[in-house]
Every structure is written in structure tokens, then in C-alpha cells.
N, C-alpha and C positions, 0 to 999 in steps of 0.2 A: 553179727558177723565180725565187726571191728573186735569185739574183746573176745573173742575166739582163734583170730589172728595174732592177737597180743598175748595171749594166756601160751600159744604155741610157741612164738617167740621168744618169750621171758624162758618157759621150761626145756628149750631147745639154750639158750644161752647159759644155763644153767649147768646144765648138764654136759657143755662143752666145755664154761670152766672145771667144775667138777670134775673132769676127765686129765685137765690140763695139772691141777692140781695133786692128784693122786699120780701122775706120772711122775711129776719133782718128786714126792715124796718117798713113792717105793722105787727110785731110780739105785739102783745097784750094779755099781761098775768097778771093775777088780782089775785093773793091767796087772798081770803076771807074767812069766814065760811063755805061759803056752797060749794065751791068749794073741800075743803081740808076737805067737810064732804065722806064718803059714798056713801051717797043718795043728789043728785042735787036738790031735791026736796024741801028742808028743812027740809026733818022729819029727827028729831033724833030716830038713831038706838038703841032698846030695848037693844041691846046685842053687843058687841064687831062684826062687819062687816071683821075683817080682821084678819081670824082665821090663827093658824098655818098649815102649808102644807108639807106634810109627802117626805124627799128628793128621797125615794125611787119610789114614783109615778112620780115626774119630771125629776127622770134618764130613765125610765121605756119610761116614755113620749117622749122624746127626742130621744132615741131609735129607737122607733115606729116609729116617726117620718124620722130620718136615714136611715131606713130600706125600708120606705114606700115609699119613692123616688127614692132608688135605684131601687126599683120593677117597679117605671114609667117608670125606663129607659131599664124595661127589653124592652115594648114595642117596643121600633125601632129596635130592635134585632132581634124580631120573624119579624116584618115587613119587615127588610132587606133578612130574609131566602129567599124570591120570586128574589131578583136579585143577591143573589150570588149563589156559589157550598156549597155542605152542608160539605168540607170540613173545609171551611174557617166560615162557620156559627157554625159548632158545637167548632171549636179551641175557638172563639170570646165567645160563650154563653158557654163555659166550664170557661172559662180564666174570665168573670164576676160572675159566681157561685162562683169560688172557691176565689174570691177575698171577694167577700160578707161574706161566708164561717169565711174567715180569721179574717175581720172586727169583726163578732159574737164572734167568738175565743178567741180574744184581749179583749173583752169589758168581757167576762166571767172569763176570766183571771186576771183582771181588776178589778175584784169585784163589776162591777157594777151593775149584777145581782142577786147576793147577797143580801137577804132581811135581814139578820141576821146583817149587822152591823149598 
């Protein structure tokens, strides 16, 4: 079982360098005009393409983001209620709330919900 584990390891490490390696090597990058335009197209852009971006929607984002994933993981949670006791499901899925909870807390504290600065 151990040099079956190890035989997978070594040819997985392998092959990640091998991947890594072959990426340096055929790496081909050309900055030209059209590249470092906008638009790959060639048309030049009427207007400035690469407006300012307001910090409070990519805090906001980012958030959202945090927040939204945690919530994926409420999933295995409620899944797991069917094979435990609902003591140890309610301690787990309180003890995640209120962790989340805290997270909000911090980040409100934090100013980063704060639209005013």
C-alpha cells in the first residue's frame, strides 16, 4: 500500500513539474499594438476603455463573494443533519453562524461597509 502511495506521488510530482517546465518553455508573449489595445480587433477605442472603478463596489464584491461561499458550506451541514444527533448538528450549525456572524461584525467594524469614506 505504502509504495503504491509513493509510486502516485513521485509520478504526480512529476508531472506537475513537467507541466511547469514546458509552460517556461513554450511561453510566447508578443506586446504589440493590438495587444496592449482594448480591443484585439484593431479598432481603436472612441473613448478611454479603461474607466475608473469605484473601491467601494470591489469591497462590497469581494464580500459577497466571502459570504457566498461560506453559505456553500452551509450545505454539508444541513446534509450531515440525516447522520448525526441534532445535538451535535445544532452545536456545528450554531458554532458556523455565529462564526459568519463575527466575520460580518469585523468587516462592519472595519469600515468596510462604510460607503462614506
Amino acid at each position: 500500500m505504502l509504495s503504491i502511495s509513493l509510486s502516485t506521488a513521485l509520478i504526480t510530482l512529476i508531472m506537475i513539474i513537467l507541466v511547469m517546465v514546458l509552460n517556461l518553455i513554450s511561453k510566447k508573449t508578443f506586446m504589440d499594438r493590438e495587444k496592449s489595445s482594448p480591443f484585439e480587433c484593431g479598432f481603436d477605442p472612441k473613448t478611454s476603455a479603461r474607466l475608473p472603478f469605484s473601491i467601494q463596489f470591489f469591497l462590497i464584491a469581494v464580500i459577497f463573494v466571502i459570504f457566498d461561499v461560506e453559505i456553500a458550506l452551509l450545505i454539508p451541514i444541513i446534509k450531515s443533519m440525516m447522520s448525526s444527533n441534532t445535538i451535535s448538528f445544532s452545536f456545528m450549525s450554531s458554532a458556523f453562524i455565529i462564526i459568519l456572524i463575527m466575520g460580518l461584525i469585523h468587516e462592519w467594524k472595519q469600515g468596510a461597509l462604510n460607503w462614506k469614506n
